[in-house]
N, C-alpha and C positions, 0 to 999 in steps of 0.2 A: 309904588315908586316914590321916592325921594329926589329933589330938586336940593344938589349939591353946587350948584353954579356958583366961582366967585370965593367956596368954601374950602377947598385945598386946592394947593397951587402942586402944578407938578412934583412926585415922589413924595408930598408927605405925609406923615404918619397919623392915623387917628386909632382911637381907645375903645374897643366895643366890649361888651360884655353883656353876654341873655342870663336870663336867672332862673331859675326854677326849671328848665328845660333839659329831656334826657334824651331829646329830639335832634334831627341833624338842623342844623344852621346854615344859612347858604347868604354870602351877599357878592351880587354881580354887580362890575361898575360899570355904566355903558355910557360913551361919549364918540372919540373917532374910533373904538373898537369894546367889543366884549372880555370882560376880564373878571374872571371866578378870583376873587380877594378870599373869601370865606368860605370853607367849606366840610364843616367838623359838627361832634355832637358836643353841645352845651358850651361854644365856643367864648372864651376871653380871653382879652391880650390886647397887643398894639401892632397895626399891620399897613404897612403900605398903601398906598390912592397911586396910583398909575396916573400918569399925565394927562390930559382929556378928559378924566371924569366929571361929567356932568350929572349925572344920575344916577341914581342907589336904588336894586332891585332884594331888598332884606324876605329873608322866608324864616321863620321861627315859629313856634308852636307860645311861645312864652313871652314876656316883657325881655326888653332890651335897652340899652341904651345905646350913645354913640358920639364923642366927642373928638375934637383936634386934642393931638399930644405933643 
């Protein structure tokens, strides 16, 4: 897990993208509730943060990244 605190502020968007991977992708955002943000094989794009997010529960087989957009 990831300490997002402080890092997106309600509803904004961040940038991920795993590489190499043919694996599923999964990131849960957990703060005042549970929230599947990701959940595909070899996942990139720009996706939503849910209000609340304090924490990032990322599962990948592969490197990733993961930036504010």
């Amino acid at each position: 897990m990831i300490s997002i605190s402080g890092v997106f502020d309600g509803m904004d968007s961040m940038k991920f993208r795993s590489t190499k991977t043919d694996g599923n992708v999964t990131v849960h955002g957990l703060g005042d509730d549970e929230d599947l943000i990701i959940n595909g094989i070899g996942n990139s794009g720009t996706y939503l943060v849910p209000g609340g997010v304090t924490l990032m529960r990322i599962s990948s087989d592969r490197h990733w990244t993961m930036n504010e957009s």
